[in-house]
N, CA, C and O atoms as a GROMACS GRO file, in nm:
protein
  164
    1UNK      N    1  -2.019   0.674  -0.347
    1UNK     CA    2  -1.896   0.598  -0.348
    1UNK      C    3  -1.781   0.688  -0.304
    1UNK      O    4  -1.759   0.782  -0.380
    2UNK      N    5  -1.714   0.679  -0.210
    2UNK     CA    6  -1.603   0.692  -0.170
    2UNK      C    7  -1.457   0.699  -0.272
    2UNK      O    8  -1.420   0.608  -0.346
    3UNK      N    9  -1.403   0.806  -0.257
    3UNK     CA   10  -1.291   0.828  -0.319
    3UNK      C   11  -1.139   0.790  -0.319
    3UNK      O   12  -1.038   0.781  -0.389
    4UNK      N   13  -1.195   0.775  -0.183
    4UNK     CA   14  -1.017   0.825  -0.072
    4UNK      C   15  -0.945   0.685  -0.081
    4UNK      O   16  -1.017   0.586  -0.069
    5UNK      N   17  -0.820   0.668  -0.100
    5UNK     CA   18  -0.771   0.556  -0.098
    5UNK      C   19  -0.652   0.528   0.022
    5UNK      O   20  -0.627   0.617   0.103
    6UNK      N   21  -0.576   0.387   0.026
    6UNK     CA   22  -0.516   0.405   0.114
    6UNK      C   23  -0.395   0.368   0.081
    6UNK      O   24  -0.401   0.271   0.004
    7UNK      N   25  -0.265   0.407   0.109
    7UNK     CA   26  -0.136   0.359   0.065
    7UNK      C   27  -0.088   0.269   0.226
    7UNK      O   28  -0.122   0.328   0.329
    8UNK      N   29  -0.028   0.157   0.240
    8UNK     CA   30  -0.012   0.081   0.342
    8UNK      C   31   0.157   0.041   0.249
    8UNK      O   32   0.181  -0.022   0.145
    9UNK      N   33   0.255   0.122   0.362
    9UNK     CA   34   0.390   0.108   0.374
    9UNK      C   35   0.407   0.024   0.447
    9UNK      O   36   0.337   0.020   0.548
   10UNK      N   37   0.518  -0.084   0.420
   10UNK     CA   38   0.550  -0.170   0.560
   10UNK      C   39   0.684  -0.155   0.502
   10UNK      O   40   0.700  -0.101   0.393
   11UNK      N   41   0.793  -0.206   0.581
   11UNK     CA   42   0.946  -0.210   0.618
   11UNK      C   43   0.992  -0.259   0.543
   11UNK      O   44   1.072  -0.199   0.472
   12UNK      N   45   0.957  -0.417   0.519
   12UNK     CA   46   1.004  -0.560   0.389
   12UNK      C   47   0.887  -0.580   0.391
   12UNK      O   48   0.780  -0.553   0.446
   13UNK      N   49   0.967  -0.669   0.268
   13UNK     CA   50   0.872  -0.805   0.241
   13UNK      C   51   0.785  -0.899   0.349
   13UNK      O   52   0.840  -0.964   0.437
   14UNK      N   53   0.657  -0.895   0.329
   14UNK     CA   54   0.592  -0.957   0.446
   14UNK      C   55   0.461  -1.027   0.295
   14UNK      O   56   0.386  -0.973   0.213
   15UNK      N   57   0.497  -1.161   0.328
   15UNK     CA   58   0.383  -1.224   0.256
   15UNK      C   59   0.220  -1.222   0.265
   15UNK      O   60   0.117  -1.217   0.198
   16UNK      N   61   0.268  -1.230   0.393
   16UNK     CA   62   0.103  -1.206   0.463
   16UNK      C   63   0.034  -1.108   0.451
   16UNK      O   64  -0.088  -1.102   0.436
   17UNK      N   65   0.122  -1.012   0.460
   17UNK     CA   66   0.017  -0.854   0.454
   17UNK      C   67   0.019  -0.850   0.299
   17UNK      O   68  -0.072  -0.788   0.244
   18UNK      N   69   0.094  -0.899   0.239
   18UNK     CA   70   0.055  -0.914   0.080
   18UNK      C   71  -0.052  -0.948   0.050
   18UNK      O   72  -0.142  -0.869   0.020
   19UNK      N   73  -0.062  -1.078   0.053
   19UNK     CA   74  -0.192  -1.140   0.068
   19UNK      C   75  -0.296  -1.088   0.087
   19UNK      O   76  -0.373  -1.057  -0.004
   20UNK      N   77  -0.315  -1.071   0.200
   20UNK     CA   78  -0.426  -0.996   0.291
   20UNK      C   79  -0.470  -0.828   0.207
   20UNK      O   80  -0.587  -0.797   0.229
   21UNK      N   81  -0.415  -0.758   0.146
   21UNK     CA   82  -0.451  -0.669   0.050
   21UNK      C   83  -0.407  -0.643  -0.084
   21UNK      O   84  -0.384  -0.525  -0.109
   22UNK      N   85  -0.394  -0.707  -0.154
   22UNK     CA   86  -0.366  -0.715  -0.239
   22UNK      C   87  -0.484  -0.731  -0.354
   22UNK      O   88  -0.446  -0.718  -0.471
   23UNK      N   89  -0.604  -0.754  -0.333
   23UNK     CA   90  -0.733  -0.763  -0.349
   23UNK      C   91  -0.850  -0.699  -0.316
   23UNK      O   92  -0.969  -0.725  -0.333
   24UNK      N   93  -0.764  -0.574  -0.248
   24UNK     CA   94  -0.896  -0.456  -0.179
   24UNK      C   95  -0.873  -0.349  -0.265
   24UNK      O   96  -0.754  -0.321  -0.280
   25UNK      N   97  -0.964  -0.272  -0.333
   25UNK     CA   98  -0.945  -0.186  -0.400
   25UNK      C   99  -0.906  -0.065  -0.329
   25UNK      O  100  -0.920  -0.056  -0.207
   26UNK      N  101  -0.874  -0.003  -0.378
   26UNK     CA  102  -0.800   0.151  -0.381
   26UNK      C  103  -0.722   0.103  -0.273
   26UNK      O  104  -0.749   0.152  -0.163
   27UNK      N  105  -0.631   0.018  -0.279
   27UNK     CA  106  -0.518  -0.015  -0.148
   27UNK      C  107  -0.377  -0.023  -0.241
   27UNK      O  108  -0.358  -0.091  -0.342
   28UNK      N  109  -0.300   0.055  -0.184
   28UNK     CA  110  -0.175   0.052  -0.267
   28UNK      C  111  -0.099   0.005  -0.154
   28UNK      O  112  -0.073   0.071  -0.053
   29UNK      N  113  -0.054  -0.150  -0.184
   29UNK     CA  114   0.115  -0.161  -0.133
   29UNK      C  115   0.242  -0.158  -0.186
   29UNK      O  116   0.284  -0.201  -0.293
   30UNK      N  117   0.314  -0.081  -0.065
   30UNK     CA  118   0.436  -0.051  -0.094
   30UNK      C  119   0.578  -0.028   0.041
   30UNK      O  120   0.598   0.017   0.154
   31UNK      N  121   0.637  -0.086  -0.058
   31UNK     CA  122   0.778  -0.159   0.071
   31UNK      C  123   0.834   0.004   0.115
   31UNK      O  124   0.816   0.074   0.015
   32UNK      N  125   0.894   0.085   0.225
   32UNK     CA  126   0.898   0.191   0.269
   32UNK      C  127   1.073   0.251   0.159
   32UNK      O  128   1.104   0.365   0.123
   33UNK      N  129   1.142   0.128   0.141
   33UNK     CA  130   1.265   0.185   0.053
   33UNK      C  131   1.232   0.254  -0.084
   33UNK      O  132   1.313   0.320  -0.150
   34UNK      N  133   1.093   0.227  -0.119
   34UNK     CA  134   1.015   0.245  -0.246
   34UNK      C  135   0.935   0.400  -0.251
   34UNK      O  136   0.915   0.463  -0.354
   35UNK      N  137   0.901   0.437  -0.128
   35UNK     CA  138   0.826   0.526  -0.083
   35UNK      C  139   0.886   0.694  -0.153
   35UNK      O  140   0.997   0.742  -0.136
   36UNK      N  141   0.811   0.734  -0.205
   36UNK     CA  142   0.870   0.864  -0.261
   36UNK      C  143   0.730   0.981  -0.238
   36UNK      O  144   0.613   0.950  -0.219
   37UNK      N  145   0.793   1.133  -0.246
   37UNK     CA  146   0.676   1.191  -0.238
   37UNK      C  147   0.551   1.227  -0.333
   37UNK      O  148   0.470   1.318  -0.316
   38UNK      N  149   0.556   1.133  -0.435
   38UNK     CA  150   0.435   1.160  -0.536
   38UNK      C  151   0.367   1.033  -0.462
   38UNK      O  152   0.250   1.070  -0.450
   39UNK      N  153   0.373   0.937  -0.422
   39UNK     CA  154   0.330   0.836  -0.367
   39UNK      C  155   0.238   0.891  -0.252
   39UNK      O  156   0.136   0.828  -0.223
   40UNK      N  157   0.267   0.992  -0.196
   40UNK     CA  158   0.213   1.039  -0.015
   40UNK      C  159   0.117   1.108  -0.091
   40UNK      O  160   0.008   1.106  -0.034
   41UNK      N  161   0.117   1.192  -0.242
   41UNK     CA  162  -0.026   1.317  -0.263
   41UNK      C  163  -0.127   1.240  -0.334
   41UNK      O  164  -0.234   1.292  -0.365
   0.00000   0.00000   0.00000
């Protein structure tokens, strides 16, 4: 099993890409105004 996860920044609010992962494990979304550097390690 695989460890590695993925953080997926987008710009705004986008429903769709919400949607669309919001249900995949080890997928973290997050809006880019939110983005800090404990988030990137």
């Amino acid at each position: 099993m695989s460890t590695k996860k993925v953080l997926l920044v987008v710009p705004g609010k986008d429903e769709n890409v919400f949607k669309s992962f919001r249900n995949l494990p080890k997928v973290k979304y997050l809006y880019m105004d939110y983005l800090n550097p404990a988030d990137l390690m």
